[in-house]
Structure formats: C-alpha cells, structure tokens
C-alpha positions as CSV (number, residue, x, y, z in Angstrom):
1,X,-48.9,-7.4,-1.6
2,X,-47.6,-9.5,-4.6
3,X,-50.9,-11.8,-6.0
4,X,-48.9,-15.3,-6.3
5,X,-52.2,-17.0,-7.3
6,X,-51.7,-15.7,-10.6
7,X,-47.9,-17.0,-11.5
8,X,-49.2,-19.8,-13.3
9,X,-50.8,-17.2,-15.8
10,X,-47.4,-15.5,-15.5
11,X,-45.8,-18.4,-17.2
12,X,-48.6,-19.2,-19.8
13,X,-48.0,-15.4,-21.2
14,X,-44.3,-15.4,-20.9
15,X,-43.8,-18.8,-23.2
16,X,-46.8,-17.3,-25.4
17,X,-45.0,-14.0,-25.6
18,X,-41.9,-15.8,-26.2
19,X,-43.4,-17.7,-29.0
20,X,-45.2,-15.3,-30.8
21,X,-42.9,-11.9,-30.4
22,X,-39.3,-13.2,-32.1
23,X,-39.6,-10.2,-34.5
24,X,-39.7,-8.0,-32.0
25,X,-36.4,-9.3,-30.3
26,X,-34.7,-9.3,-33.3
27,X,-35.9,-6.0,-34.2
28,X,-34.3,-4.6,-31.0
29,X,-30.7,-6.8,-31.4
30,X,-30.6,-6.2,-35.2
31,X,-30.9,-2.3,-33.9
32,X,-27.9,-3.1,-32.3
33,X,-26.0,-4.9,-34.2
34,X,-26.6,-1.8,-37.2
35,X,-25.3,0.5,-34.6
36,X,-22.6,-1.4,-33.2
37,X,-21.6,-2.4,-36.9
38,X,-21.5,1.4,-37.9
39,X,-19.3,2.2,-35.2
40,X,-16.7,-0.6,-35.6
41,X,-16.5,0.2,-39.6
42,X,-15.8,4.4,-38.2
43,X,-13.3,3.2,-35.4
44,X,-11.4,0.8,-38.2
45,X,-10.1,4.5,-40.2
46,X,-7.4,4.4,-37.7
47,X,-6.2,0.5,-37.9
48,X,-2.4,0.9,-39.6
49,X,-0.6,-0.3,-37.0
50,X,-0.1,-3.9,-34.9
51,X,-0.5,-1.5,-32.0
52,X,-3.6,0.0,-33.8
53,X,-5.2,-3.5,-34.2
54,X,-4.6,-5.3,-31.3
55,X,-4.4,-2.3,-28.3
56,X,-6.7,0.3,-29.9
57,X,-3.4,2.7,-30.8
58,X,-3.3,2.8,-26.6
59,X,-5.5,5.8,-27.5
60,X,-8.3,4.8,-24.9
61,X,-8.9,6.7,-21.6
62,X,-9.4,4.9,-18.0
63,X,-13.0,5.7,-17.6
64,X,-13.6,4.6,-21.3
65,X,-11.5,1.4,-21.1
66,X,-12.9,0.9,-17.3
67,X,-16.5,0.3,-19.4
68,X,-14.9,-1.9,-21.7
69,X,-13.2,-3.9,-19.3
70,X,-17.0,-4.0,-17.3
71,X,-18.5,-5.2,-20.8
72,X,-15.6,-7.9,-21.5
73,X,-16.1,-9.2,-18.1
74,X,-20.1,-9.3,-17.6
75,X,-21.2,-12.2,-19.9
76,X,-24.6,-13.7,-20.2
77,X,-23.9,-15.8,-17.4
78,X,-23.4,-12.3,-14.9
79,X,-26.7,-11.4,-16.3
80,X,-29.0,-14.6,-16.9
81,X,-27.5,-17.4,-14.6
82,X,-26.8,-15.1,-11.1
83,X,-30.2,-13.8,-11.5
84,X,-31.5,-17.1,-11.7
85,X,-29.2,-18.6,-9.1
86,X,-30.3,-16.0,-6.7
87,X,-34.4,-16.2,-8.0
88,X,-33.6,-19.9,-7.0
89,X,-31.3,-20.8,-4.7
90,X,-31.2,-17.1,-2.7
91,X,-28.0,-16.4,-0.7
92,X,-25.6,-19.4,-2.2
93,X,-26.7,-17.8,-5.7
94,X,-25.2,-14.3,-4.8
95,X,-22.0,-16.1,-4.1
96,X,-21.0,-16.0,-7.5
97,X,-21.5,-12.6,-7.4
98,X,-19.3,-11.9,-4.5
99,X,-16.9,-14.1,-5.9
100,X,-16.4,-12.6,-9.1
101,X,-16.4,-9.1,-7.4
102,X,-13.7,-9.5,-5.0
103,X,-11.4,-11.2,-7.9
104,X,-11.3,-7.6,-9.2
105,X,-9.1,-6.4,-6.3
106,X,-7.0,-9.3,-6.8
107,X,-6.0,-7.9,-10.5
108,X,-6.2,-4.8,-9.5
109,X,-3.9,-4.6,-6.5
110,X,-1.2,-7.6,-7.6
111,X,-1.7,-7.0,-11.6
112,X,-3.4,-4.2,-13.1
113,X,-0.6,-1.8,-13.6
114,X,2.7,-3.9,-13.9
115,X,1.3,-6.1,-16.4
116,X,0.4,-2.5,-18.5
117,X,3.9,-1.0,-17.7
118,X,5.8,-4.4,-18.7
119,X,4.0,-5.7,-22.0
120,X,2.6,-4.6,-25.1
121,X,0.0,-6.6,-26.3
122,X,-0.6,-9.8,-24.9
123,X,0.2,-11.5,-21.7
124,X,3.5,-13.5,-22.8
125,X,4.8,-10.4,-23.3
126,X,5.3,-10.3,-19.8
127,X,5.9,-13.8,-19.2
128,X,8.6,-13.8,-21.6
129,X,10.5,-10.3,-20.4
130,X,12.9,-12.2,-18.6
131,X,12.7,-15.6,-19.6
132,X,13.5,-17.7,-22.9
133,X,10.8,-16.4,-25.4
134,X,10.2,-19.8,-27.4
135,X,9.3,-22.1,-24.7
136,X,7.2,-19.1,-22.5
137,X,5.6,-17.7,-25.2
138,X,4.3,-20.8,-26.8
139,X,3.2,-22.3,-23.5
140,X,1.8,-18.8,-22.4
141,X,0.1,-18.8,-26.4
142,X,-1.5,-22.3,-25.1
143,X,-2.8,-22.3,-22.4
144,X,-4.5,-18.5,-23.6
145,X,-6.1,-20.0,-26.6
146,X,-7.0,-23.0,-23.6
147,X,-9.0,-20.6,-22.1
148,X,-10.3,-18.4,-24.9
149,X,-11.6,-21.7,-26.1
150,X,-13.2,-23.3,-23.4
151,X,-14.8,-19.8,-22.8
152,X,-15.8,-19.2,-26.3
153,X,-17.4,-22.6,-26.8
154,X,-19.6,-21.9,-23.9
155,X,-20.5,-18.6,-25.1
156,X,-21.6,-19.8,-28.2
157,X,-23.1,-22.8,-26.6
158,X,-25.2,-20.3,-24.4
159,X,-26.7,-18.0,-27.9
160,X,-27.8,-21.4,-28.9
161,X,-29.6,-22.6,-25.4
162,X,-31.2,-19.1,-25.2
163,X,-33.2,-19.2,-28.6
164,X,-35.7,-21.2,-27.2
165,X,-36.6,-18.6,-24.2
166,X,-35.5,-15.4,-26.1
167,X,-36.4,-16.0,-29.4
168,X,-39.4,-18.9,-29.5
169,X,-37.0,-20.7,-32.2
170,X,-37.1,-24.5,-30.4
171,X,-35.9,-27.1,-33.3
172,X,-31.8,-28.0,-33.4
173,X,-31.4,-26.2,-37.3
174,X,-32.9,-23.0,-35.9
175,X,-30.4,-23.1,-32.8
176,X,-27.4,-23.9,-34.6
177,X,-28.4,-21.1,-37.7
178,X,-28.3,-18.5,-34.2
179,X,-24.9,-19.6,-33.5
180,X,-23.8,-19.4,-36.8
181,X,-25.2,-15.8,-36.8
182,X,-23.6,-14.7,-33.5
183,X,-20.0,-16.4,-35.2
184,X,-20.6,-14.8,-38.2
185,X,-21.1,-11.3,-36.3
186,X,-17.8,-11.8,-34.1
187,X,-16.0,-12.4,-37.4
188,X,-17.0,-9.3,-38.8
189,X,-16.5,-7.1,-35.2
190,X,-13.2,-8.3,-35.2
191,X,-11.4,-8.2,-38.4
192,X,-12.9,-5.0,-39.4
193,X,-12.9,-3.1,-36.3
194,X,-9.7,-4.8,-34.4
195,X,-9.6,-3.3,-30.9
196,X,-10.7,-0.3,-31.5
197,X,-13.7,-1.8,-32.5
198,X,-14.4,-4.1,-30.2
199,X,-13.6,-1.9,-27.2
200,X,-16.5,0.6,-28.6
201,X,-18.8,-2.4,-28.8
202,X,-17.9,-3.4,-25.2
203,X,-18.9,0.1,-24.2
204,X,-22.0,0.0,-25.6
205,X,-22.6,-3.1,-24.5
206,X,-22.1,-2.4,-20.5
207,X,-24.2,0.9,-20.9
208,X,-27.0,-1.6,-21.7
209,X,-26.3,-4.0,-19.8
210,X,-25.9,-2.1,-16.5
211,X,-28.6,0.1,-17.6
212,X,-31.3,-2.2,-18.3
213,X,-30.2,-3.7,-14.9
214,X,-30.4,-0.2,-13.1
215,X,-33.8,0.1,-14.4
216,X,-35.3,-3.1,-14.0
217,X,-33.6,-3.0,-10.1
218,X,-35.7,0.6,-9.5
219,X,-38.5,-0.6,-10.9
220,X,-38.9,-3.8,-8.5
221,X,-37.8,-1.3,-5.5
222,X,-40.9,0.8,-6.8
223,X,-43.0,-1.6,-6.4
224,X,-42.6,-2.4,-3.2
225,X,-42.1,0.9,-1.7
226,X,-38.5,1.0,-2.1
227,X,-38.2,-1.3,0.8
228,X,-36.0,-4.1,-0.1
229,X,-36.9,-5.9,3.0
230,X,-40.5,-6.1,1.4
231,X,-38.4,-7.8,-1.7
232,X,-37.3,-10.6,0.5
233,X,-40.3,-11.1,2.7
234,X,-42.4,-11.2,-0.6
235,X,-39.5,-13.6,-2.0
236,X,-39.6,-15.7,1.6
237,X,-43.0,-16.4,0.6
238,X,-43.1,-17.1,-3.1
239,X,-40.9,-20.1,-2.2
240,X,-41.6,-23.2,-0.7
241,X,-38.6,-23.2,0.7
242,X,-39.3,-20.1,2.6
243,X,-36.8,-18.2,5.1
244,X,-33.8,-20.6,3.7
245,X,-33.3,-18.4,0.7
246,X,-31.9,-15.9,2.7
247,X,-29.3,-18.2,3.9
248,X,-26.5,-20.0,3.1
249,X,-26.8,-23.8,2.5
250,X,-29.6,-24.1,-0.4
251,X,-27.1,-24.9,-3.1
252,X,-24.0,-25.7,-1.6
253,X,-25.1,-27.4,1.6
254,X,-22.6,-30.5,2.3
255,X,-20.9,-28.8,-0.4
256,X,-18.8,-26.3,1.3
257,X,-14.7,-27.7,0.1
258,X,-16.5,-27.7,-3.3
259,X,-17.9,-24.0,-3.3
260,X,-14.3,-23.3,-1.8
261,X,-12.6,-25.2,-4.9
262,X,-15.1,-22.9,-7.1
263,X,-14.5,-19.5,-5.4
264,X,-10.5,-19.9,-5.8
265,X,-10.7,-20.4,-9.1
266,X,-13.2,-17.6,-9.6
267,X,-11.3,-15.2,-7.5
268,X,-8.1,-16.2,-8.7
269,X,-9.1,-16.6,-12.2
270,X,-10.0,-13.8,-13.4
271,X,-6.6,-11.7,-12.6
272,X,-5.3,-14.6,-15.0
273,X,-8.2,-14.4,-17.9
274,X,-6.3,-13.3,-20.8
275,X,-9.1,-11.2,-22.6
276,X,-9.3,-9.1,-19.3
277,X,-5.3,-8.5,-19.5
278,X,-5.1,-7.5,-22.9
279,X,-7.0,-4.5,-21.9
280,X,-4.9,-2.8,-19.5
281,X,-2.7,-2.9,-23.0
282,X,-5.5,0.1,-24.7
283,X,-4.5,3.0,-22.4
284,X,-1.7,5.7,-22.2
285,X,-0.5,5.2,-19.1
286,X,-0.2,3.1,-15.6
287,X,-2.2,5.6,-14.0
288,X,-4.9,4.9,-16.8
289,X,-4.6,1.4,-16.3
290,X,-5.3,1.9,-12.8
291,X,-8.2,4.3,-13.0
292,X,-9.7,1.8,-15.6
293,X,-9.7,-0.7,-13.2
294,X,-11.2,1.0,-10.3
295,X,-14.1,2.3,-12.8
296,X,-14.3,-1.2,-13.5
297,X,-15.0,-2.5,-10.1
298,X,-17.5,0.7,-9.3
299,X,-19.3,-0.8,-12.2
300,X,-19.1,-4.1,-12.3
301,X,-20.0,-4.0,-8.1
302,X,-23.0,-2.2,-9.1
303,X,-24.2,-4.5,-11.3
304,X,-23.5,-7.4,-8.7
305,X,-25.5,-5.4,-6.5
306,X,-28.7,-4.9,-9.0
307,X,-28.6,-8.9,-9.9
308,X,-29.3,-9.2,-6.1
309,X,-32.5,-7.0,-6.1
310,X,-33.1,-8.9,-9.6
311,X,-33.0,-12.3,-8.2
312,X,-35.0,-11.8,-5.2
313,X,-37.3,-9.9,-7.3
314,X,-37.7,-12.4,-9.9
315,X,-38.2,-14.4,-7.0
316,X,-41.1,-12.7,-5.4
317,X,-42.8,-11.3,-8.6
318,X,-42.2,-14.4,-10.9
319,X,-42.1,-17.2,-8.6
320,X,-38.9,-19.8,-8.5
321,X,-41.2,-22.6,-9.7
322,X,-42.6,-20.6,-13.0
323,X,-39.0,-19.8,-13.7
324,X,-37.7,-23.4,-13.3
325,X,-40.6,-24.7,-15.3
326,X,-40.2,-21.8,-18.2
327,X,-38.1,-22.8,-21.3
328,X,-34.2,-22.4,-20.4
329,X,-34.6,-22.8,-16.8
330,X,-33.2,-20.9,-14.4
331,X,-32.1,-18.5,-17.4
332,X,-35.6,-17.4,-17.9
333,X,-35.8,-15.3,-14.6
334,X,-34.7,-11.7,-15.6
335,X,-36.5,-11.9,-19.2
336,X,-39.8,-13.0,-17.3
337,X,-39.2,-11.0,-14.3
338,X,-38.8,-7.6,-17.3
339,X,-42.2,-9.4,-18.9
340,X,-43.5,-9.0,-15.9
341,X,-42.3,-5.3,-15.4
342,X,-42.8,-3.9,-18.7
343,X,-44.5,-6.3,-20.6
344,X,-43.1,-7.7,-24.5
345,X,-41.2,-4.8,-25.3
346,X,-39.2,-4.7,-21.9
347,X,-38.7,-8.5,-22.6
348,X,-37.8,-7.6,-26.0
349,X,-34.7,-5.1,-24.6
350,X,-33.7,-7.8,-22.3
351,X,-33.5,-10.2,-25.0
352,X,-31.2,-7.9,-27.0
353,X,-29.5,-7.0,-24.6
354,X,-28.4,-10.7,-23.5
355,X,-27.8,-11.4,-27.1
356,X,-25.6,-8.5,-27.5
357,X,-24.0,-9.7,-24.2
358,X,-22.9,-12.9,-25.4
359,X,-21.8,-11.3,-29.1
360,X,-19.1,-8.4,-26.9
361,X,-17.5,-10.8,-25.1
362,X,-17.4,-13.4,-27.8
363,X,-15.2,-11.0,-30.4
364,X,-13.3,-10.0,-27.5
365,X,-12.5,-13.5,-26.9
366,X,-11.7,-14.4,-30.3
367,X,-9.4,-10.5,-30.7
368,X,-7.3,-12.1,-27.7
369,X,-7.0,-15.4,-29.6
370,X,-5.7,-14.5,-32.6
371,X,-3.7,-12.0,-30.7
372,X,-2.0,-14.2,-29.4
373,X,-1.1,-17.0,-32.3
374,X,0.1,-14.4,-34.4
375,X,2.0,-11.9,-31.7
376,X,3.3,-14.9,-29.6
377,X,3.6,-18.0,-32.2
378,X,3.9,-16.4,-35.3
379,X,6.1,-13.5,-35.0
380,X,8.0,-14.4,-31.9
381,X,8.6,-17.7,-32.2
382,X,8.4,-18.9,-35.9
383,X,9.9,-15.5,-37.0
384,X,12.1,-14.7,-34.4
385,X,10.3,-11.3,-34.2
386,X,11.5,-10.5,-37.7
387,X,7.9,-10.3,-38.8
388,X,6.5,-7.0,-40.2
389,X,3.5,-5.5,-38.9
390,X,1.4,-6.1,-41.9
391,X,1.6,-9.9,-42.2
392,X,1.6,-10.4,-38.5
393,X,-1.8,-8.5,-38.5
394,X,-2.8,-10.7,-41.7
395,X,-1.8,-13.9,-39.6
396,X,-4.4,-12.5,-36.9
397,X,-7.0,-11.9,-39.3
398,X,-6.6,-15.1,-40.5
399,X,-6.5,-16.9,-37.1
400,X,-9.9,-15.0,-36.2
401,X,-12.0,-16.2,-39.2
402,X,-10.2,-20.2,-38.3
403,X,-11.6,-19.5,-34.3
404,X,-14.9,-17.9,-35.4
405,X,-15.5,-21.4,-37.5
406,X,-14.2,-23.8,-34.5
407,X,-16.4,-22.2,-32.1
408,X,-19.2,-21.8,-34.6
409,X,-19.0,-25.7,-35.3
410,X,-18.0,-26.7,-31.5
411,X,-21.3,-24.3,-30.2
412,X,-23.4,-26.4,-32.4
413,X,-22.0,-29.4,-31.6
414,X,-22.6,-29.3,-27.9
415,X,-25.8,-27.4,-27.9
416,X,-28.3,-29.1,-25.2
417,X,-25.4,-30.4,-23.3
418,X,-24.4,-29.0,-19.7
419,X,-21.8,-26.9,-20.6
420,X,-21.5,-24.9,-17.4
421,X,-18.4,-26.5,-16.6
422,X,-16.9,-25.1,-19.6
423,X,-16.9,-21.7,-17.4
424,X,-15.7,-23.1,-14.8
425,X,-12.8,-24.8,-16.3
426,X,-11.6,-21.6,-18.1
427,X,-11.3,-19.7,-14.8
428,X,-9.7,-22.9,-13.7
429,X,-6.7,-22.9,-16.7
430,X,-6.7,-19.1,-15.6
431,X,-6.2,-19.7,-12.2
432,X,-3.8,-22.6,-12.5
433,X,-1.6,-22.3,-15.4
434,X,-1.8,-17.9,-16.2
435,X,-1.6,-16.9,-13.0
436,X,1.3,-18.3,-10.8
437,X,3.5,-17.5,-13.7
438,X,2.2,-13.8,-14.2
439,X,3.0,-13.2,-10.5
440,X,6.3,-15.0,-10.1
441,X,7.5,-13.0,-12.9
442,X,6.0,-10.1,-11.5
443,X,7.3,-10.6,-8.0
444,X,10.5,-13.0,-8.0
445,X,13.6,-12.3,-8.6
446,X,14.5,-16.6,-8.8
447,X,11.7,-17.3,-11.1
448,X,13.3,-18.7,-14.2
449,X,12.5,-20.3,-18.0
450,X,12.0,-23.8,-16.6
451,X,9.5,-23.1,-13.8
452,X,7.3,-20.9,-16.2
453,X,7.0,-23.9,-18.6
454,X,6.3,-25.9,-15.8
455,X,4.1,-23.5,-13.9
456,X,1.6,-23.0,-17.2
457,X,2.2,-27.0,-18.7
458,X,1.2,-28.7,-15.2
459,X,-1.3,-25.9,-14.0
460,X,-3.2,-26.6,-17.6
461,X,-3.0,-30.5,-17.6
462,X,-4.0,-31.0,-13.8
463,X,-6.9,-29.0,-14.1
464,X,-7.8,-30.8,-17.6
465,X,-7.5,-33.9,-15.8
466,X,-9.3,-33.3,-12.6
467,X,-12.3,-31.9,-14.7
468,X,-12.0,-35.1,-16.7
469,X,-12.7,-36.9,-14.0
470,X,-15.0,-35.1,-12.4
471,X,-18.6,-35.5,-11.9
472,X,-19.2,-32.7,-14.1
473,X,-17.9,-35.1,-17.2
474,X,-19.5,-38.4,-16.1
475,X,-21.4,-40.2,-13.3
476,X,-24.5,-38.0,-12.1
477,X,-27.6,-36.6,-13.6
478,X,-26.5,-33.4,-14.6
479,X,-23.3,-34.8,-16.0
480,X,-21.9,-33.9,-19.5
481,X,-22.3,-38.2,-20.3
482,X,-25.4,-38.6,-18.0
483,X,-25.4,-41.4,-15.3
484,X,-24.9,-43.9,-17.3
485,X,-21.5,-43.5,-18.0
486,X,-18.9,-43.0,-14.5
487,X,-15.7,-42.9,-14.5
488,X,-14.9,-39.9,-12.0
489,X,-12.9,-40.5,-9.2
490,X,-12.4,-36.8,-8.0
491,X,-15.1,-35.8,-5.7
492,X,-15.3,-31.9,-6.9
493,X,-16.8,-30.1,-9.8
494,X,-14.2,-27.5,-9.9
495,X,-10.1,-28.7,-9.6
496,X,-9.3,-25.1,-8.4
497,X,-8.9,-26.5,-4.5
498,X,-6.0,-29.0,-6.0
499,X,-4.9,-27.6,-9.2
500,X,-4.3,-23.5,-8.5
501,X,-1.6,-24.6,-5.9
502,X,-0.2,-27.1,-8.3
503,X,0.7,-24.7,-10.5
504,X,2.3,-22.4,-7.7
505,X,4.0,-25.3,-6.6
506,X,5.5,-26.6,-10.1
507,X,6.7,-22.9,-11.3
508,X,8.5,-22.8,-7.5
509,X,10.3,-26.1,-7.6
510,X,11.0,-25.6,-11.8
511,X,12.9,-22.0,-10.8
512,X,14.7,-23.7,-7.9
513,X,15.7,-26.9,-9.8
514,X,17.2,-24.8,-12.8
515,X,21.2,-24.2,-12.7
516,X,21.3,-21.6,-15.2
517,X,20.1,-18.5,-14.5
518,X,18.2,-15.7,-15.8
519,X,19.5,-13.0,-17.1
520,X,20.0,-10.0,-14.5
521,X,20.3,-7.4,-16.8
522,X,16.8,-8.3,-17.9
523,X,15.8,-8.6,-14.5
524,X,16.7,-5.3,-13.8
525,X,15.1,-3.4,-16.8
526,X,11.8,-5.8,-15.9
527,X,11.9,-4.0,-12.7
528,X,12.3,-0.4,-13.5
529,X,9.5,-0.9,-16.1
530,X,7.2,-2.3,-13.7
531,X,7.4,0.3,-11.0
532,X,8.0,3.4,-12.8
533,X,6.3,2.8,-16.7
534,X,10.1,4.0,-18.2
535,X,10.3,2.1,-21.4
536,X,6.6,0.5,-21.6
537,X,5.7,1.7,-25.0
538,X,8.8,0.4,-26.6
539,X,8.6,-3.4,-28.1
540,X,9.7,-6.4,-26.4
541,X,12.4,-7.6,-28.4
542,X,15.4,-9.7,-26.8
C-alpha cells in the first residue's frame, strides 16, 4: 500500500531537487544535444540536392521514417500535459490521448500514400497539381507558415515555462536565455543537417521518449504487482475526488459540444499538419509511406497507452494536489512521478528528455517553414519555377535563421501567458484551412482553383476569428487578457465545431461557382499518380 502521509515531503524534495540539481539536467540534455549535433553534421555529407535538403534524398525506410514521424508528432505536450491531465483530471485527461491516436487513421487511410505518390516536397505541391499554382500555392504557403507558427510559438513558449520545474532557473532573463538556447539549437539542426538531419534527431528523440516512458510505465506496474487495477484503486484514493477520475465528466463536464469542437480539430488536424505531411515526402516508395505510417501508429499508440499508466501513476504515487501545487503545475507530474521512481538522476533523464522533445519538433517545424517559403513562394511563384536548386535552398536557409529569430523573440514575449490555445488553434488552421482542400483535390474530380483559395482563405480566417473571440483570448480567469478584459462572444475554446465545416463548405461552393474549368489532362495524370506512384519522383512543373 502507497504511504500518502508522506506526499507533502514528496513535494519539499522534488522543488529542492529541482533547485539544487540544474547541472545535472543539463549535463544529461547537453549529452544530447553533442550527440544529436554529431549526427546532424555526418548526415549533412549528403545535402547537394533540393531533394537532399528538404526530403532527406527520399533515402529513408518506413520503419525509420515511421520513428521520425512518432518523434515529430509527440511534443512536450504528449509527454508533460496528458500525463498531467490524466494525474489530474483521470478519464477526460486520456481523451486527448485518444483523440490524437485515432487522427492517425484518418491520415493514414484518406492521406498517407496519395499525398507521397502526388507531391514532392511540401503540401502545395499537391494542392497545386491541378489547380492554378500562384493563387494555391501562396494560400497553401500561408496558411502552413499559419500553423508552423502558432505551433512553434508554443513550443518555444513551453522550454521557457518548463525552466522553473526542470531546470530550478525561476527569474524572466534566465527563461528567455533557455528559449534563446533551444532557437539557437533549431537553427543549427536545421541549416546544417536539412532533413536528413532532422529526421535522425527525430529518431533519436522517440527512442527516448517512448523509452523513458516504457520504463517509467513497468516500473509503476512493479510496484504494485503488475496489477493496474491496484494503480487506480491506489489513484481513487490519493484523490479527493475519488472514484470520479475513472470517469468521464471531471474536466469536461457541461462541456461536452466543447470537448466535441476540440476532438474534431484534433482528429481532423493532424492529417492536415504540415510538418507531419512533409514526411511521407522522405521515403522510396507508397508502400514505404504506408508502412511508415502504420509503424507510426504502433508507436505512437503505445506511447498513449504508457501516459495512461503514467497519469494514474503519478496520481497515486505523487498525489494530484503535490503536483498542482509543484512549480509548472500540472506539467510537473511525470518529472516528479520519475523523482519519485528513480530519484535525481531519473528526473534528470526526464528533464532531457522533454527538453529534447520540445528542440525535435521545434526544427522540424521551422525545416517545413522554410520549406515552404522558398519551394512554394520563392521558386513557384516569384520565379515561376525557373529557380535553381542552389538559391532556392539558400532562400530556405535564409528563411530558417528569420523563423528561428521570430519564434525566439515571440517565445519570450509571451512567456507566463496561457498559451495552450496556441495548440489548439494550429490543429484548428490544420483542420479548417489544409485539410478540406488536401482531400477535395485528392478525391474530386469538380474541385477547382477558386474553391481551394477559398477553402484555405476562409477555413484560416474563421478559425482566427472565433479564437479571437473566444474565452481562451479574453473574459475568464485563465484567459490570455485575464477577466478583466471581455470581449468574446463565442461560447467555445476551440472553433473546430464551426470552422472545420466552413472550410468544407467554402472549397464546395468556390468549385461549383467557378465557370472555367480545370484542366482534365491534369486531372487525369493527378489520378494515375495517386493510385499507382507512376511519375511521383518527377518535379511538379506546369
């Protein structure tokens, strides 16, 4: 039986350990970052190409990319906040892990392999196959750097909010020289390693990652007997809230159209995140594409499953009220519940390990950016895809180091704030603006220039304006302007409910509006490419 009487003492030696071990954390993330770095300057022999830089030469297998893809997708959120949620808030935390999960089999039975077979490094390339290129690509080059940049901020918002747990480092200066570190880092990643790079460091990353979860999940089972029911009963009554964490209603209670809003936009999101499709982009073949996906949700379901025993066991060893009252919150329940475990230096690989978490999927982030300025914008539209190689792989160097210093200034400028939403409103943009366009080119013969432009325009702007006025921008306590300021009129935190069919709705009546049609030629070779990979290594250019 768990001794609860001594959680208190639990959270007097976690903030202590916090406070007085910061070399050891960095010792363990500056391991990492040597290793990582090492690897990224070997993989970066091979960069000569466009193809090279920005889809890894195509030379990665399924299983391979399938980790990559797991490491891209499992940010410090995955890790730290569903943990948390679940430590806290029981069943209606493992939501969000449900949610997430099932949106893999939305990309991977609607998108996975025609988007490989049909484009060749970004998603406009798809977008555009049969349409107009200027006015798809650049709105399909907007609303990506939309979402890369609402993700990114919150990424680098999150290095910043975790010092103070991870790290012991409390004052603004210290914060904000972090998240200069961690931009400075995905700089680096990026322009020297490109793809290839990055993928490797993904890799890495989700062997971690999913590792340190596999371990910390058998070692809570040990505990008690590998019984999970023990894990819940001892969870039931480490909560004052007792048998209600093992059902639905703690979090979302009264909030069910809400939870609905946010599970479309996380199921349907994701098939739409443009960092996760520039990955099917790095292998062979379709049937690679495929496999990498399937490996993907084998992994990334696994990891789901261990944040569940996590939760609950943070939860019953830790004690929701120590983790609440520990510095960052709900945050701190996986590095107290591995204090708790294996003492400082299990904390110590937690802490890298969510470091090195946010620092993956940050340079993949900002690799898709600049991706897609200088594939989309720069050669395709202001050079008519005249551009050579070379300077269309400068213009993305260039474009990486201009991102890594936006998000490095915008992650210090909202540090402290809520910036949950920030999530939320990137798998919103996803949702609304990527993916009704990626699957009425996909799947409709009618879909034309206009309802693309409006499909991605109006999906993008309705879900910017909903979130405005939302409460998640003004008018309650955990609002990004506080209480004091209210002006939301829209009841939800999340616009998926209204904007998500919006955007299905604009790019339907755009294509059946339109006179002119689209080319059937186009239509045609589109076609062939998607279903049978003929022609899928050759470059878009019409």
């Amino acid at each position: 039986m768990i001794d609860l009487a001594h959680v208190p003492t639990t959270l007097a030696a976690a903030v202590e350990t916090v406070e007085n071990n910061p070399v050891l954390n960095i010792s363990i993330f500056a391991a990492f970052v040597a290793i990582t770095m090492f690897i990224v300057v070997r993989a970066s022999r091979n960069n000569r190409t466009a193809s090279d830089y920005y889809a890894g030469g195509r030379s990665f297998s399924g299983t391979q990319n399938g980790f990559a893809i797991s490491g891209d997708y499992l940010s410090a959120a995955s890790f730290l906040g569903i943990v948390g949620a679940i430590a806290v808030n029981g069943y209606d935390g493992f939501l969000y892990s449900i949610g997430f999960l099932v949106a893999w089999l939305v990309a991977l039975l609607l998108v996975a392999e025609l988007m490989r077979n049909t484009g060749k490094f970004t998603m406009a390339d798809v977008l555009s196959f049969r349409l107009k290129q200027r006015p798809v690509r650049t709105a399909a080059a907007i609303t990506t750097l939309a979402v890369c940049f609402f993700y990114l901020l919150a990424q680098m918002a999150g290095a910043g909010g975790l010092v103070s747990l991870l790290l012991g480092i409390e004052d603004r200066v210290g914060q904000s020289l972090v998240i200069a570190v961690v931009g400075v880092l995905m700089i680096v990643y990026v322009l020297v390693g490109g793809m290839k790079g990055t993928t490797w460091v993904q890799i890495i990353k989700a062997f971690l990652l999913i590792g340190a979860a596999l371990i910390m999940s058998v070692w809570v089972l040990a505990i008690h007997g590998f019984d999970f029911s023990q894990v819940l009963q001892h969870a039931v009554d480490a909560s004052e809230k007792g048998a209600a964490v093992l059902a639905p209603g703690l979090q979302y209670g009264g909030k069910e159209l809400d939870f609905i809003s946010l599970g479309l936009a996380l199921v349907l999101g994701t098939a739409g995140l443009p960092h996760v499709l520039m990955r099917f982009y790095t292998v062979p073949t379709a049937k690679e594409a495929r496999k990498s996906v399937v490996w993907a949700i084998w992994l990334i379901g696994g990891f789901y499953v261990f944040t569940l025993v996590l939760g609950y066991g943070a939860a019953a060893l830790v004690g929701p009220d120590a983790i609440k009252a520990a510095p960052g919150g709900v945050n701190s329940a996986a590095p107290l519940l591995a204090l708790q475990l294996g003492g400082p230096v299990l904390m110590g690989i937690v802490s890298a390990v969510a470091f090195a978490t946010i620092l993956a999927v940050v340079a993949g982030l900002a690799l898709t950016a600049s991706a897609s300025f200088a594939h989309d914008i720069y050669n395709s539209v202001l050079k008519h895809g005249k551009a050579d190689q070379a300077s269309e792989v400068r213009v993305g160097k260039i474009t990486v180091v201009v991102i890594g210093v936006v998000a490095i200034i915008g992650g210090i400028g909202v540090q402290g704030q809520n910036i949950a939403f920030l999530v939320a409103l990137a798998f919103a943009v996803a949702a609304s603006a990527n993916l009704p366009t990626i699957l009425y080119s996909l799947y409709w013969r009618g879909f034309t220039t206009r309802g693309a432009v409006w499909s991605m325009y109006g999906g993008l702007a309705t879900t910017l304006v909903l979130i405005t006025f939302s409460p998640v921008v003004s008018g309650a306590e955990t609002s990004l302007l506080g209480e004091g300021i209210d002006f939301a009129w829209f009841p939800f935190n999340n616009p998926g409910i209204i904007s998500i069919p919006v955007g299905f709705l604009l790019g339907f009546l755009g294509s059946v509006t339109t006179r002119e049609k689209e080319s059937p030629e186009l239509q045609a070779e589109m076609e062939v490419r998607e279903y049978t990979g003929h022609g899928a290594e050759a470059a878009v250019e019409h």
